[in-house]
N, CA and C atoms of all chains as a GROMACS GRO file, in nm:
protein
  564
    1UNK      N    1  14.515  -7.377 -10.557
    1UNK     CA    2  14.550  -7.454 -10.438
    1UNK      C    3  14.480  -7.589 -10.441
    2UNK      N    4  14.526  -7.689 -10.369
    2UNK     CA    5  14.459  -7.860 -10.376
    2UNK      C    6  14.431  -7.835 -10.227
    3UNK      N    7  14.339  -7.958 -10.232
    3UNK     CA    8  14.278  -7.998 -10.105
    3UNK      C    9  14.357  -8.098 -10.086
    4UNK      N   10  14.349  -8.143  -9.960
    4UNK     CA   11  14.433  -8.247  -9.900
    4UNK      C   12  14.416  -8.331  -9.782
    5UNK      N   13  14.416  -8.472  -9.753
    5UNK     CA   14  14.431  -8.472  -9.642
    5UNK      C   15  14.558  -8.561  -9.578
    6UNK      N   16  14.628  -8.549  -9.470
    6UNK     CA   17  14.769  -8.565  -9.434
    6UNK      C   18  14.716  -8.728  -9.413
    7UNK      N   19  14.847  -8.821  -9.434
    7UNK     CA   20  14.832  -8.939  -9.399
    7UNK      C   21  14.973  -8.961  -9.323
    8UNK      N   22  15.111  -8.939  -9.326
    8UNK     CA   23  15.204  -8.946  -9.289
    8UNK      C   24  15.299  -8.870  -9.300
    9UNK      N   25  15.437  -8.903  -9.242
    9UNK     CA   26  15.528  -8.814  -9.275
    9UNK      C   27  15.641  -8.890  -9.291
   10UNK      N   28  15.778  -8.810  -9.334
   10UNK     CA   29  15.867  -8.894  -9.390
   10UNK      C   30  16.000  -8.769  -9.317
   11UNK      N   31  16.140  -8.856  -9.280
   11UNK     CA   32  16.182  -8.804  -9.233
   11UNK      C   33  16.341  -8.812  -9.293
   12UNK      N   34  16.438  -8.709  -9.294
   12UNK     CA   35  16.570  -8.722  -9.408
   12UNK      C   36  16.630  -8.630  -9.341
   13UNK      N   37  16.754  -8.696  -9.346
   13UNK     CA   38  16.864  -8.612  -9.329
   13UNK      C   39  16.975  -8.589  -9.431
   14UNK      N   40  17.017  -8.663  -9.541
   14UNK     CA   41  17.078  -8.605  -9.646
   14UNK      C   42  16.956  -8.527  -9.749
   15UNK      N   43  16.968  -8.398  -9.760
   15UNK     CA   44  16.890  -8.305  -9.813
   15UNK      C   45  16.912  -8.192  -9.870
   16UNK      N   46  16.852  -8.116  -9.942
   16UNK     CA   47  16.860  -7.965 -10.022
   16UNK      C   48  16.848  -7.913  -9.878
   17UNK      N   49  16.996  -7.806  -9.852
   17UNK     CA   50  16.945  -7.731  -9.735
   17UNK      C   51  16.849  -7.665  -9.722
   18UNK      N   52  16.770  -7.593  -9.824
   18UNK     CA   53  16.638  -7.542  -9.808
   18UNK      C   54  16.565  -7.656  -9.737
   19UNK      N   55  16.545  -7.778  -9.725
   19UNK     CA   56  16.471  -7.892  -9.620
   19UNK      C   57  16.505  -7.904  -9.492
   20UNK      N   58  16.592  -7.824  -9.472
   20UNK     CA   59  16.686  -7.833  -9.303
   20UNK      C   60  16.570  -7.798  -9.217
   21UNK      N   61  16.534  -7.873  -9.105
   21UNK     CA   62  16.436  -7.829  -9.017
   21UNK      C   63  16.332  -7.788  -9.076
   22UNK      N   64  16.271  -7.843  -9.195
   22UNK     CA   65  16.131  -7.841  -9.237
   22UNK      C   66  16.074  -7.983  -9.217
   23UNK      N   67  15.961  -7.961  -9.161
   23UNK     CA   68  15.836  -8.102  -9.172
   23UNK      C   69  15.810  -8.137  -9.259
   24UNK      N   70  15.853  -8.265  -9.332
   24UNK     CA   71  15.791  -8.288  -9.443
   24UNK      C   72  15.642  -8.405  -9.400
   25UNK      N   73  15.544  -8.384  -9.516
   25UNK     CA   74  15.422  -8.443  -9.493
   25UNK      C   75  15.364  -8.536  -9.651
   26UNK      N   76  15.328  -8.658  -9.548
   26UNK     CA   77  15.265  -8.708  -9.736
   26UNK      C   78  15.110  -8.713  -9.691
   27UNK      N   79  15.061  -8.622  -9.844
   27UNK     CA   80  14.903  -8.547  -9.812
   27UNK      C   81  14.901  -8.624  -9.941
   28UNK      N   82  14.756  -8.649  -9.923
   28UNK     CA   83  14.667  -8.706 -10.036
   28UNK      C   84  14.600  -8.622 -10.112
   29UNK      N   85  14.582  -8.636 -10.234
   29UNK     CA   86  14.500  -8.532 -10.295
   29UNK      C   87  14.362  -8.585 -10.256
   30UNK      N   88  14.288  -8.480 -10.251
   30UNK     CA   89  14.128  -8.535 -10.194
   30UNK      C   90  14.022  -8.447 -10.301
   31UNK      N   91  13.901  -8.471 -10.294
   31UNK     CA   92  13.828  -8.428 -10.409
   31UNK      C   93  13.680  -8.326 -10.269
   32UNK      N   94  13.628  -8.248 -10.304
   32UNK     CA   95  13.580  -8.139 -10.217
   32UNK      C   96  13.472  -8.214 -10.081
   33UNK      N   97  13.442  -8.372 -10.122
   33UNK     CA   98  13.389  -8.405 -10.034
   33UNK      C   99  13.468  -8.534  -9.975
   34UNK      N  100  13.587  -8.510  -9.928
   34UNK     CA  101  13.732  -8.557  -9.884
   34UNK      C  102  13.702  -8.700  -9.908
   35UNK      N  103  13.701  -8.703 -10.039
   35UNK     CA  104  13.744  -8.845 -10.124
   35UNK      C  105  13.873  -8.832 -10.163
   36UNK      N  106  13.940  -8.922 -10.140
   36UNK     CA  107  14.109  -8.944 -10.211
   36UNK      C  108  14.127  -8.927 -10.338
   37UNK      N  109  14.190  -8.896 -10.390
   37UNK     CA  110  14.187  -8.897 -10.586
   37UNK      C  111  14.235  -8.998 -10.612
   38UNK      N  112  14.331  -9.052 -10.527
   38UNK     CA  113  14.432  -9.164 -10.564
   38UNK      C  114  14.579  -9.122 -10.558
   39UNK      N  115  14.582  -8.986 -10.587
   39UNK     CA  116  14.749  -8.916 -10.637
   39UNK      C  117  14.769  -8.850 -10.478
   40UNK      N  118  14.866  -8.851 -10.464
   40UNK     CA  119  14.958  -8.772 -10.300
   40UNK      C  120  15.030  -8.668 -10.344
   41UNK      N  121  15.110  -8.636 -10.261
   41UNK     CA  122  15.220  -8.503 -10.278
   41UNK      C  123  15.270  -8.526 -10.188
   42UNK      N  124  15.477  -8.500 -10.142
   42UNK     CA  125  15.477  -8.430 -10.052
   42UNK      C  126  15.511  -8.317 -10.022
   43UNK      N  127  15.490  -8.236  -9.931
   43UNK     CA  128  15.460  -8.159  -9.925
   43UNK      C  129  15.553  -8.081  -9.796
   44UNK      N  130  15.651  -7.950  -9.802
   44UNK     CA  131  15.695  -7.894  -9.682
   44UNK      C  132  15.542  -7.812  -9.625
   45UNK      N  133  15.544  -7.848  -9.449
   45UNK     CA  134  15.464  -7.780  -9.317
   45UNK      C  135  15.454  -7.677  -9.306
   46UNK      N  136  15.432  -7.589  -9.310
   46UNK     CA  137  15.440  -7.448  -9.232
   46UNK      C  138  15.327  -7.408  -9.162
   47UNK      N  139  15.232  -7.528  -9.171
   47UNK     CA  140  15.090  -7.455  -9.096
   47UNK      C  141  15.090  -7.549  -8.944
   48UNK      N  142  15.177  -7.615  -8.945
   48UNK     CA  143  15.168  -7.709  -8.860
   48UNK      C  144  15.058  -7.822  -8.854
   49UNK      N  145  15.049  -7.861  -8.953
   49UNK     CA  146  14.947  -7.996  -8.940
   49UNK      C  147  15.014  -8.095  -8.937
   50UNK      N  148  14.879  -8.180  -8.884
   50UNK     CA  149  14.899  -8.296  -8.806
   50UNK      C  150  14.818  -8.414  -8.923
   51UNK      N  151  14.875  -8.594  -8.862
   51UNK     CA  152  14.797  -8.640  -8.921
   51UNK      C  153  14.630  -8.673  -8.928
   52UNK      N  154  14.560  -8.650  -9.041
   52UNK     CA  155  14.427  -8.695  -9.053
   52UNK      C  156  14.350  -8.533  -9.043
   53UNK      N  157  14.460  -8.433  -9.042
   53UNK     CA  158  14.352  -8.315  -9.079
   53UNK      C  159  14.349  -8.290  -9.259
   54UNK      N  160  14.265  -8.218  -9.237
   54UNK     CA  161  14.296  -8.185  -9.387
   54UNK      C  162  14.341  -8.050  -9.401
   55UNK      N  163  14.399  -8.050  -9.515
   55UNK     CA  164  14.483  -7.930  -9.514
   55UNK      C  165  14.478  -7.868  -9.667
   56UNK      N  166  14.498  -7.744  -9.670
   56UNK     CA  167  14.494  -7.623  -9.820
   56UNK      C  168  14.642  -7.686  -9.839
   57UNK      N  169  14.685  -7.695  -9.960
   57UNK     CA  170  14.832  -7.707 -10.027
   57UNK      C  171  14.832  -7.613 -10.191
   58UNK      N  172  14.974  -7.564 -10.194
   58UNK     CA  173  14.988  -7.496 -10.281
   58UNK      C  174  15.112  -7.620 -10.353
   59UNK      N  175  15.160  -7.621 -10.531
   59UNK     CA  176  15.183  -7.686 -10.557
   59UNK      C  177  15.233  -7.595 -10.712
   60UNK      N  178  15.331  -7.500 -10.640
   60UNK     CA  179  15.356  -7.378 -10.724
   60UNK      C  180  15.488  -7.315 -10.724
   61UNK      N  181  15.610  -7.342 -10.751
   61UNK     CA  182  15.706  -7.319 -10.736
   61UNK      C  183  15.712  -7.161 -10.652
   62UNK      N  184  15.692  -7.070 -10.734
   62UNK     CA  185  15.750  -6.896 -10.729
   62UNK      C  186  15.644  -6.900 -10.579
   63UNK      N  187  15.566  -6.946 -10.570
   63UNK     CA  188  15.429  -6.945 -10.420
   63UNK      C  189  15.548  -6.996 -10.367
   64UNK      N  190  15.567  -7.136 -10.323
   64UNK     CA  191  15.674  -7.134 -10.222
   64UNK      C  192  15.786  -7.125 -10.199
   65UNK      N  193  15.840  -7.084 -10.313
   65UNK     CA  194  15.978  -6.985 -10.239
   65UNK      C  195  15.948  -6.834 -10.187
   66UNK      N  196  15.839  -6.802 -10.204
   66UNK     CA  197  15.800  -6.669 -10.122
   66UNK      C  198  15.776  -6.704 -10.002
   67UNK      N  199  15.687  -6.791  -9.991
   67UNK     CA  200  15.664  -6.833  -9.825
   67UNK      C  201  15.802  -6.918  -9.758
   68UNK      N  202  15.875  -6.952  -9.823
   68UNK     CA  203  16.012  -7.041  -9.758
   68UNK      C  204  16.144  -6.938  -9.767
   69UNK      N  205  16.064  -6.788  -9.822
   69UNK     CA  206  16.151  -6.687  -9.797
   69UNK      C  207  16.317  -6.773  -9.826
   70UNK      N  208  16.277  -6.860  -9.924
   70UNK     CA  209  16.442  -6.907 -10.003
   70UNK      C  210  16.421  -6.882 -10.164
   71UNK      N  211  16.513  -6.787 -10.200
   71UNK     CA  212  16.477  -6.776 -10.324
   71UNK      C  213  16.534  -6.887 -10.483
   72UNK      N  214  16.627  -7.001 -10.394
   72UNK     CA  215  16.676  -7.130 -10.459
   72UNK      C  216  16.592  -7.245 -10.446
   73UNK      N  217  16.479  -7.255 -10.314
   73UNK     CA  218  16.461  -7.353 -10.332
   73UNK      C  219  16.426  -7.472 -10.426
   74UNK      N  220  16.478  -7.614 -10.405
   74UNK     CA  221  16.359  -7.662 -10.518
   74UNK      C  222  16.249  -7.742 -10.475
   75UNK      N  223  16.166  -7.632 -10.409
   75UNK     CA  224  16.024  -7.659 -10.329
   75UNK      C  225  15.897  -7.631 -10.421
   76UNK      N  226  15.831  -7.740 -10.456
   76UNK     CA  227  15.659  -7.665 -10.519
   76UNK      C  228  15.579  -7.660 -10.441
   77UNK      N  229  15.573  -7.823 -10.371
   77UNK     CA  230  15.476  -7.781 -10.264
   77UNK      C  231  15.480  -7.796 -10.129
   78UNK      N  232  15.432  -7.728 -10.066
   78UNK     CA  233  15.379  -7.617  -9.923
   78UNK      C  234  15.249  -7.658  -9.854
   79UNK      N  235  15.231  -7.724  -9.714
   79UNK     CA  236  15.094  -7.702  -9.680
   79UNK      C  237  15.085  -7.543  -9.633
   80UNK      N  238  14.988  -7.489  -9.701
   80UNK     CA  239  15.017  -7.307  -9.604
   80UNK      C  240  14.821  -7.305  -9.562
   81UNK      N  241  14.753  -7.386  -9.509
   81UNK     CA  242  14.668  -7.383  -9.414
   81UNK      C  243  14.599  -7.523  -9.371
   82UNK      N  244  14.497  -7.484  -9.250
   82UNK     CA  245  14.411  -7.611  -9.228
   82UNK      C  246  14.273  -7.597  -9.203
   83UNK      N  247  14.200  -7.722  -9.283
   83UNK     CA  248  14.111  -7.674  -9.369
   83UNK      C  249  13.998  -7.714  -9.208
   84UNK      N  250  13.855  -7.645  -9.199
   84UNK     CA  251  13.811  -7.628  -9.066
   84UNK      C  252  13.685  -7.708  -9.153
   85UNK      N  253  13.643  -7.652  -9.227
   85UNK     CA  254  13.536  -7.706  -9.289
   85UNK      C  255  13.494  -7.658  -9.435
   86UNK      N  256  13.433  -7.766  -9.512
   86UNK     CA  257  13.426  -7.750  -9.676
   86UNK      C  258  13.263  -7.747  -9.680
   87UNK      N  259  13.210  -7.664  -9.757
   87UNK     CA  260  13.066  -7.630  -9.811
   87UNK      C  261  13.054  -7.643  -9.953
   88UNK      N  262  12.997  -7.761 -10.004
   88UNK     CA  263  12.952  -7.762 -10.133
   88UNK      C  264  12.808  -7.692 -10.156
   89UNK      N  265  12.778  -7.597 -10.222
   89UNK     CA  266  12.649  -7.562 -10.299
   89UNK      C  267  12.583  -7.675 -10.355
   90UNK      N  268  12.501  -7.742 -10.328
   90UNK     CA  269  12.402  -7.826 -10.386
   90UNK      C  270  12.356  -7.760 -10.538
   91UNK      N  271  12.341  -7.885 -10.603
   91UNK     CA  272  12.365  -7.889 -10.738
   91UNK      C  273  12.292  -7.771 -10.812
   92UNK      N  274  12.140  -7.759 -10.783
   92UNK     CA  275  12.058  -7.659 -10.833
   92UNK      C  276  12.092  -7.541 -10.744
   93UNK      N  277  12.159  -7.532 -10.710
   93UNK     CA  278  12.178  -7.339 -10.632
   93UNK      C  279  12.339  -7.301 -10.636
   94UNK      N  280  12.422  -7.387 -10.753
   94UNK     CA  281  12.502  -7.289 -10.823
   94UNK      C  282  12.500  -7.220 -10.948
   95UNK      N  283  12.584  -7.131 -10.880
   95UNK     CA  284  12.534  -6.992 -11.010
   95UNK      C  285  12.596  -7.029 -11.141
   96UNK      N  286  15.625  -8.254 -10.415
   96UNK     CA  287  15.744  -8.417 -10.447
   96UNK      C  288  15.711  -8.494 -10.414
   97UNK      N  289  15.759  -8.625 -10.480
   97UNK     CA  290  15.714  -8.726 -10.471
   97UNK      C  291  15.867  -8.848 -10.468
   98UNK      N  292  15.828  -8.985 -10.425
   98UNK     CA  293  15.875  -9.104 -10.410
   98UNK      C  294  15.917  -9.129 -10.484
   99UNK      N  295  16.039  -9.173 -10.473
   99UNK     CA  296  16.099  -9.270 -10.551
   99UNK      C  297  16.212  -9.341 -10.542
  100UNK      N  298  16.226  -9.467 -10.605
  100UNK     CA  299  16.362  -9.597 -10.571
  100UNK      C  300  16.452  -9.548 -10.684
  101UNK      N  301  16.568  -9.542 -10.663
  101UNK     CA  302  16.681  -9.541 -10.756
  101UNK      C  303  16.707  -9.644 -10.814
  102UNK      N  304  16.693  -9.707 -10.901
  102UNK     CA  305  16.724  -9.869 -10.946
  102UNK      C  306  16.854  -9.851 -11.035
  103UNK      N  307  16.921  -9.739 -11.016
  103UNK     CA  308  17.020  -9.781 -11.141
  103UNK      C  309  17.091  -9.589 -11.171
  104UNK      N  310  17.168  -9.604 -11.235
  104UNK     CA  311  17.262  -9.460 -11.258
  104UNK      C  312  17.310  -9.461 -11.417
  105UNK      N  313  17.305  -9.327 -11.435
  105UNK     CA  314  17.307  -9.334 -11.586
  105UNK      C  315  17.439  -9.253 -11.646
  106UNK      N  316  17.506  -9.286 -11.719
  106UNK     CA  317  17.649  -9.189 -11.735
  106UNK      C  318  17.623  -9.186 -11.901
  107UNK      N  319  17.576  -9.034 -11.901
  107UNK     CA  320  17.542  -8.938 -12.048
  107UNK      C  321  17.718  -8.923 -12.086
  108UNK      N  322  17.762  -8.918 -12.225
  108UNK     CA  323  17.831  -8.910 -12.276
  108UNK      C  324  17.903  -8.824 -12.291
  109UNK      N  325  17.830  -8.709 -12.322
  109UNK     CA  326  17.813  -8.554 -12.350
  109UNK      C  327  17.674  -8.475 -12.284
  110UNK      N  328  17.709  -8.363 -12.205
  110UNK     CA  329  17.578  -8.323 -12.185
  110UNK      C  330  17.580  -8.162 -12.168
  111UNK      N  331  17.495  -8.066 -12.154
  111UNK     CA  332  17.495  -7.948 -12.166
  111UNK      C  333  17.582  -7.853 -12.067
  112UNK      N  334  17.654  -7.753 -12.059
  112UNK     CA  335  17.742  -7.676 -12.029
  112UNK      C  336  17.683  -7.711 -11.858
  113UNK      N  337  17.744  -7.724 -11.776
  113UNK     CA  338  17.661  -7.660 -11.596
  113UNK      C  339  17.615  -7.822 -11.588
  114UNK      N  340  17.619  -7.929 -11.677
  114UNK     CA  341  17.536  -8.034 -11.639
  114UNK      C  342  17.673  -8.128 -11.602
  115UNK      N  343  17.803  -8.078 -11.647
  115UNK     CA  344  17.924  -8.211 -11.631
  115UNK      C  345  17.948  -8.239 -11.467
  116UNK      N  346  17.939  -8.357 -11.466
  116UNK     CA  347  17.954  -8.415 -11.292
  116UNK      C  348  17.865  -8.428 -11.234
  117UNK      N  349  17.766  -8.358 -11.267
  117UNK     CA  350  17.632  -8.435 -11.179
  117UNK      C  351  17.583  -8.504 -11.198
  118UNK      N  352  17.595  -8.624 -11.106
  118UNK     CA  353  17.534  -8.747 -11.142
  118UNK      C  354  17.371  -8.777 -11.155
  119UNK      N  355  17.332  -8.881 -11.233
  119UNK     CA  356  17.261  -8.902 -11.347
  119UNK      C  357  17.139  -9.003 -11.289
  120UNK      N  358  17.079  -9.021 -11.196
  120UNK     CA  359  16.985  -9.119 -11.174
  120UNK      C  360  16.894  -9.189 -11.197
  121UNK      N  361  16.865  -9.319 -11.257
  121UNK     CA  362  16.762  -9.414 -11.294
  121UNK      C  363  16.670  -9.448 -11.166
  122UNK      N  364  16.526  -9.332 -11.203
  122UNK     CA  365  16.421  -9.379 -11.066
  122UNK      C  366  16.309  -9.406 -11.101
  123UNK      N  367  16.281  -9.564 -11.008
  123UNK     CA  368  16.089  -9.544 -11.029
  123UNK      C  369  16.014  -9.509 -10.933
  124UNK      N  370  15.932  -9.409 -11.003
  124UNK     CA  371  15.837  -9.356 -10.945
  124UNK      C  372  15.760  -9.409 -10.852
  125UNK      N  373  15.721  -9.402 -10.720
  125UNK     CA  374  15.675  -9.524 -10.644
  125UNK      C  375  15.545  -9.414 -10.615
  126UNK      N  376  15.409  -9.527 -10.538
  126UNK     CA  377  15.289  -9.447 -10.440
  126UNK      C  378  15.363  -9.492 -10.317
  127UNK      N  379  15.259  -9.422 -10.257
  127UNK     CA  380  15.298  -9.378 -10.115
  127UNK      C  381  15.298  -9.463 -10.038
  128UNK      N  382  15.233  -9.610 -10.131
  128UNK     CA  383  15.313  -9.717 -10.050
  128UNK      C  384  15.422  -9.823 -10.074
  129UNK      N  385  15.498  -9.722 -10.096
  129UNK     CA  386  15.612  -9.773 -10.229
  129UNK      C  387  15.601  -9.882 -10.334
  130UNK      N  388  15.515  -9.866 -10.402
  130UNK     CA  389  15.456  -9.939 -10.521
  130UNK      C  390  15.510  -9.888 -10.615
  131UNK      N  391  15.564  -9.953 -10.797
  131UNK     CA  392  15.637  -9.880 -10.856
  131UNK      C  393  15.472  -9.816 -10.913
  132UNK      N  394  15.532  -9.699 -10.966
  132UNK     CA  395  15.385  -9.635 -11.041
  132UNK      C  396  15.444  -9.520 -11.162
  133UNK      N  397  15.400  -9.629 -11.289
  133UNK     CA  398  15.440  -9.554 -11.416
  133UNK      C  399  15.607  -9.570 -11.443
  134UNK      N  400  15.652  -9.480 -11.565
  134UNK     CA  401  15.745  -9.554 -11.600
  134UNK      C  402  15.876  -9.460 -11.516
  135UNK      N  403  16.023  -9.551 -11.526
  135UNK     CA  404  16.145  -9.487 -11.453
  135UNK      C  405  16.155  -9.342 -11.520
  136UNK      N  406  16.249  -9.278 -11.450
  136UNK     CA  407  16.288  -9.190 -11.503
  136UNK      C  408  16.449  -9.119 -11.497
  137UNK      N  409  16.508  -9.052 -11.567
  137UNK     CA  410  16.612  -9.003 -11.517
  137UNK      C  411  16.631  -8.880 -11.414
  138UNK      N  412  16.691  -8.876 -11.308
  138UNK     CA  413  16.685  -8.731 -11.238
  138UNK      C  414  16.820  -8.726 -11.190
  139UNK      N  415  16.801  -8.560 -11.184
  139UNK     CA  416  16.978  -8.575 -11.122
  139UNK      C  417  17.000  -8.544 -11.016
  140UNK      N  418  17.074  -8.570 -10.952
  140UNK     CA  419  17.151  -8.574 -10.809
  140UNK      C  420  17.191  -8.469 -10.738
  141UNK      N  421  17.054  -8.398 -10.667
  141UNK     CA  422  17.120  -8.302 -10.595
  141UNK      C  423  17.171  -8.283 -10.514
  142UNK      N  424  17.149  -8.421 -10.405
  142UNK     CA  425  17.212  -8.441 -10.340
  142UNK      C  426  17.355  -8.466 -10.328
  143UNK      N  427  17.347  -8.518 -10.472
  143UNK     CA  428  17.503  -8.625 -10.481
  143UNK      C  429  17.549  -8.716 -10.381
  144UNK      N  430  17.445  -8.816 -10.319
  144UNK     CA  431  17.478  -8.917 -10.239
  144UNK      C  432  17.373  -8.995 -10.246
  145UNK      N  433  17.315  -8.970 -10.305
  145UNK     CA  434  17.230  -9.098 -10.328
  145UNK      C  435  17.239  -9.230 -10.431
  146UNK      N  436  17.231  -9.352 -10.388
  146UNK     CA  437  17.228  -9.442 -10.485
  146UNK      C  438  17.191  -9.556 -10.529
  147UNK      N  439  17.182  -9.647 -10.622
  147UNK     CA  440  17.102  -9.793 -10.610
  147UNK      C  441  17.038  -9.832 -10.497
  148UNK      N  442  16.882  -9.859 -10.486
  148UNK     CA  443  16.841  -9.891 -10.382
  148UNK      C  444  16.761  -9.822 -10.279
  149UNK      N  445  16.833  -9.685 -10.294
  149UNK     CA  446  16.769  -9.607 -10.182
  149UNK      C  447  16.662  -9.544 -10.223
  150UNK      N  448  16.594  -9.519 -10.112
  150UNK     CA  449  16.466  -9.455 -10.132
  150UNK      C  450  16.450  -9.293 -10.128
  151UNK      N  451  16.423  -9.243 -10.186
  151UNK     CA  452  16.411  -9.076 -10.262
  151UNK      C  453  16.335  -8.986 -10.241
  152UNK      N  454  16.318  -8.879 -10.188
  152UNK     CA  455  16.202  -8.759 -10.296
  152UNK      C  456  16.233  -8.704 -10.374
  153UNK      N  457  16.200  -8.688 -10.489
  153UNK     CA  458  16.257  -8.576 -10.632
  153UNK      C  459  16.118  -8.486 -10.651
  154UNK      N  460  16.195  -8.371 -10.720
  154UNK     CA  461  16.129  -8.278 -10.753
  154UNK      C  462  16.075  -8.240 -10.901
  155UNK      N  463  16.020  -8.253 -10.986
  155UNK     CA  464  15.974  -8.186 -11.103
  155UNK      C  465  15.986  -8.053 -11.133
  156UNK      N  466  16.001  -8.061 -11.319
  156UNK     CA  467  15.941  -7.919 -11.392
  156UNK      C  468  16.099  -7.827 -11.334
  157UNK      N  469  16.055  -7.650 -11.331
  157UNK     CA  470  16.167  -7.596 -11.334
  157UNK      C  471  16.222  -7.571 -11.173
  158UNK      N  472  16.154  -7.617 -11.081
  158UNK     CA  473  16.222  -7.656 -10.956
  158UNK      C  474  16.339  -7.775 -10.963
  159UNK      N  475  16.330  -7.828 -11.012
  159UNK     CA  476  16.452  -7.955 -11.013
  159UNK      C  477  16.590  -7.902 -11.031
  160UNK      N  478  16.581  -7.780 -11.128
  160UNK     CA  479  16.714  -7.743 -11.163
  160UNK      C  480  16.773  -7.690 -11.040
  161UNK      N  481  16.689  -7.645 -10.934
  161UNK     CA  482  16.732  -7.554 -10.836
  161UNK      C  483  16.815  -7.599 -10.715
  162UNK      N  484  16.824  -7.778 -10.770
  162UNK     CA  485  16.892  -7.817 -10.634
  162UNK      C  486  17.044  -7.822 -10.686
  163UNK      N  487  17.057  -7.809 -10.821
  163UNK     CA  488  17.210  -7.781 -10.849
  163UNK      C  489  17.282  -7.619 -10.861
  164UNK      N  490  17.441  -7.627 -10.901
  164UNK     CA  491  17.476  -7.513 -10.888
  164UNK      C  492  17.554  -7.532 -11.016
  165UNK      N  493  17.548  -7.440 -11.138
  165UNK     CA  494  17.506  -7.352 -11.138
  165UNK      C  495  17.313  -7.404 -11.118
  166UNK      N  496  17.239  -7.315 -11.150
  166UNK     CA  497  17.109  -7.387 -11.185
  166UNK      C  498  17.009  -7.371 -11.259
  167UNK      N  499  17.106  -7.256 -11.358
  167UNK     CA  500  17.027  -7.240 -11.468
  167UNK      C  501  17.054  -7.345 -11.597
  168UNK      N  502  17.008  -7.464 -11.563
  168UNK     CA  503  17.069  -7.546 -11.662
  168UNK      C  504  16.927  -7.651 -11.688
  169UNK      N  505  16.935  -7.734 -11.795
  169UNK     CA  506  16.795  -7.778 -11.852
  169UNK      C  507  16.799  -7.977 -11.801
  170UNK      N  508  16.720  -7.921 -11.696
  170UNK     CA  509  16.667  -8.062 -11.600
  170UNK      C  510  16.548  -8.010 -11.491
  171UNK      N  511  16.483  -8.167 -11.544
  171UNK     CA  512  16.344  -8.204 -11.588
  171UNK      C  513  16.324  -8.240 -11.407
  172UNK      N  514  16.363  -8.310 -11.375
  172UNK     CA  515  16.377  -8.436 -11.222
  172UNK      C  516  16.487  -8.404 -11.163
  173UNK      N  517  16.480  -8.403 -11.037
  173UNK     CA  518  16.591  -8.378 -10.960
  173UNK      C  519  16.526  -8.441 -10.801
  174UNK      N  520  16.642  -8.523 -10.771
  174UNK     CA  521  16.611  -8.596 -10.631
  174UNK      C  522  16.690  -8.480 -10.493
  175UNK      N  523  16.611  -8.478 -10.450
  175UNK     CA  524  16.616  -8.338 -10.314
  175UNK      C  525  16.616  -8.359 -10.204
  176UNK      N  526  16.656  -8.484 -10.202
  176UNK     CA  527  16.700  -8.571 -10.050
  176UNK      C  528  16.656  -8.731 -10.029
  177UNK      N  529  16.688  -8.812  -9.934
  177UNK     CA  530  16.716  -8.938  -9.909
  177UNK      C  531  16.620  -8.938  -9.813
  178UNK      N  532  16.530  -9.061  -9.830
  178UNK     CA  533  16.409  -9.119  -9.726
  178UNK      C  534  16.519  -9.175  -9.586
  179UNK      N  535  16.486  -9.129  -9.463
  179UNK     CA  536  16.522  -9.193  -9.386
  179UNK      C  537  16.391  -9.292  -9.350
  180UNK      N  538  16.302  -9.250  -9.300
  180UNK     CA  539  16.202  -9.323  -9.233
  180UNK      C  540  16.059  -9.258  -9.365
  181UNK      N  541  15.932  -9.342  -9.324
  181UNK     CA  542  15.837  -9.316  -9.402
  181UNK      C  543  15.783  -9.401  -9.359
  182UNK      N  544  15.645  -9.308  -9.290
  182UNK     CA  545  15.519  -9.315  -9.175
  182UNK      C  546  15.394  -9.262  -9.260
  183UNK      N  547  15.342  -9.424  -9.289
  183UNK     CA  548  15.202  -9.364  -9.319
  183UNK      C  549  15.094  -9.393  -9.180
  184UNK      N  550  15.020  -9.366  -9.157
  184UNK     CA  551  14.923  -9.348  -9.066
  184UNK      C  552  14.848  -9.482  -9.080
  185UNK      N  553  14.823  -9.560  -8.938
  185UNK     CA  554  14.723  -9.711  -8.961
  185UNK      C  555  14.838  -9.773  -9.048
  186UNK      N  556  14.967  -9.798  -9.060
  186UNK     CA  557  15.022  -9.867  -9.135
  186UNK      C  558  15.203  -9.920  -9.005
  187UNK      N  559  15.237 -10.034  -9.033
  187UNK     CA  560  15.330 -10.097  -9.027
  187UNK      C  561  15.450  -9.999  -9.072
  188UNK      N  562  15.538  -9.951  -8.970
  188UNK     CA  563  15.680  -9.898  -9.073
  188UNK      C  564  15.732  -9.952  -9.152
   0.00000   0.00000   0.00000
């Protein structure tokens, strides 16, 4: 799964019906201490986030057509949570 | 998925069984603030209404094939709908 955090969204109506009434979101890739990487995604909603949270994204075909319960889609990636808070282990106390 | 401008359409000569009629798209890859980024590419049209000009999301790898029918067929890029609007946050529409 990538880390993420939402910056906007983008909105379409000629589409793969698998996109019908899905949120789409453009999430940034972020690095564990929510630095940007530079690279985005977008990404179909299902957790309901908003902009400027950060959010878990999956970026896995067969993952989200299980959760979009469509077994055609051509969906990879999915926000499927929101992230509350990140804990890095300081350098000398990982195993 | 990601961004991208259609700059152009491509008509293959001959192409693999499941691939005749679907049209053929010349896109560059844009960032998220529609900047071109890296080189064009071809993708095909799952929509089948998209064209010169307009602004895109396409899909990669073996999801792309999935926006056509049949879709077991060998494509790389596939555009999966038409930008209406595109809202970045702290930014000008």
């Amino acid at each position: 799964m990538i880390l993420g955090t939402v910056v906007g969204d983008i909105t379409s109506t000629i589409n793969h019906p698998s996109c019908d009434g899905r949120k789409l979101l453009i999430v940034d890739k972020i690095t564990p201490d929510r630095r940007p990487t530079g690279d985005y995604l977008i990404a179909i909603d299902i957790a309901d986030a908003g902009a400027g949270e950060t959010v878990l994204m999956i970026d896995e075909g067969n993952s989200a057509r299980q959760i979009l319960r469509a077994a055609n889609a051509p969906i990879r990636s999915v926000i499927v949570g929101i992230v509350d808070d990140i804990r890095v282990a300081p350098e000398g106390e990982r195993p | 998925m990601r961004l991208g401008k259609v700059i152009g359409t491509v008509v293959p000569a001959t192409v693999y069984e499941g691939l005749t009629g679907v049209p053929m798209l010349w896109v560059q890859p844009l960032s998220k603030h529609r900047e071109p980024e890296g080189c064009p590419i071809v993708c095909a049209d799952g929509t089948r209404m998209a064209g010169p000009g307009e602004l895109i999301y396409y899909e990669s790898s073996r999801e792309a094939a999935l926006t056509l029918d049949p879709w077991y067929v060998p494509v790389d890029d596939a555009v999966v709908g038409i930008v209406d609007s595109l809202r970045i946050e702290g930014e000008a529409p």
